[in-house]
C-alpha positions as CSV (number, residue, x, y, z in Angstrom):
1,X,167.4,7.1,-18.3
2,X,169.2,7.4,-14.8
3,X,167.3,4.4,-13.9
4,X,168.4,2.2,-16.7
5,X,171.8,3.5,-16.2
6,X,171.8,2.3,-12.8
7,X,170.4,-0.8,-13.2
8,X,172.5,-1.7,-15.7
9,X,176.0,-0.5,-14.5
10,X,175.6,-2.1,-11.2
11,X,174.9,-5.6,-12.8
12,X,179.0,-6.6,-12.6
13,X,179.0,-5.4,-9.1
14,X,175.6,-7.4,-8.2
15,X,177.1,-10.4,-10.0
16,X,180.6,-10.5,-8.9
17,X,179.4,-10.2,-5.0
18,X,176.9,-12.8,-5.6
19,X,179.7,-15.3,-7.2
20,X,182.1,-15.0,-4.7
21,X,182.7,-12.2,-1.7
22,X,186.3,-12.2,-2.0
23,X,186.9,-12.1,-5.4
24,X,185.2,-8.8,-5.7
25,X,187.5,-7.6,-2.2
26,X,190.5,-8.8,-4.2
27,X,190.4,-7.0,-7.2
28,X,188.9,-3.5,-6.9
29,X,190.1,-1.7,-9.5
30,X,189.3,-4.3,-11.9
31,X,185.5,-4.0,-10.5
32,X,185.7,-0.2,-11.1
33,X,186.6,-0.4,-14.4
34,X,183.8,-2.4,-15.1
35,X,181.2,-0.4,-13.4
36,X,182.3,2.4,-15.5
37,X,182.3,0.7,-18.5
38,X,178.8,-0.9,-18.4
39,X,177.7,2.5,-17.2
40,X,179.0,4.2,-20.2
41,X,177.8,1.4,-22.6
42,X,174.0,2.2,-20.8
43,X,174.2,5.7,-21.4
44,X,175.1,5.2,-25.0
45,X,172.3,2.4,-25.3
46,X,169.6,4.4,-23.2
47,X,170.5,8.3,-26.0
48,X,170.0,5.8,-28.9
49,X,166.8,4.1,-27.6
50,X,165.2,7.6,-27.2
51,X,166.4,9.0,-30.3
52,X,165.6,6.3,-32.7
53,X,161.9,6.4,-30.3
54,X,161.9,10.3,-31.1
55,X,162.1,9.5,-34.9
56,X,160.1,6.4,-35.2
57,X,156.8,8.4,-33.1
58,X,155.9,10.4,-35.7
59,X,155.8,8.1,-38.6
60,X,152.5,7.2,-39.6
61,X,152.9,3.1,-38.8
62,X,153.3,4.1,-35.5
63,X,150.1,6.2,-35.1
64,X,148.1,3.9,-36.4
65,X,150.0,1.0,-34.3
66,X,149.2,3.5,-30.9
67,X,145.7,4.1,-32.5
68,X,144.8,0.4,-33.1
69,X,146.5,-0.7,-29.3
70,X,144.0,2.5,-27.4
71,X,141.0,0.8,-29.2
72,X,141.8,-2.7,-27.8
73,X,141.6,-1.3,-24.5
């Protein structure tokens, strides 16, 4: 989860530096607000990725779908 967090909150920081240098010099606080946006908006995405994983593993499509994927191996 930290990883994804990471990854995806530092995306506007990547991007603006990679745009244009100054721009991202220019307007700091603009550049913080984003980073702590998209790394709220990860965290949020990343809890309901694992809990809708944590519901859907023990239904029985699933265990068969793991089952069916080990024997293709």
């Amino acid at each position: 989860m930290i990883a994804s967090v990471l990854s995806f909150s530092l995306m506007p920081f990547l991007v603006t530096f990679f745009l244009s240098f100054k721009l991202a010099i220019t307007f700091p606080p603009e550049m913080i607000n984003l980073l702590l946006l998209f790394s709220i908006v990860s965290v949020i995405a990343s809890l309901l990725a694992h809990s809708l994983y944590a519901k859907l593993s023990t239904t029985a499509w699933v265990i068969r779908l793991e089952s069916h994927m080990e024997s293709l191996v």
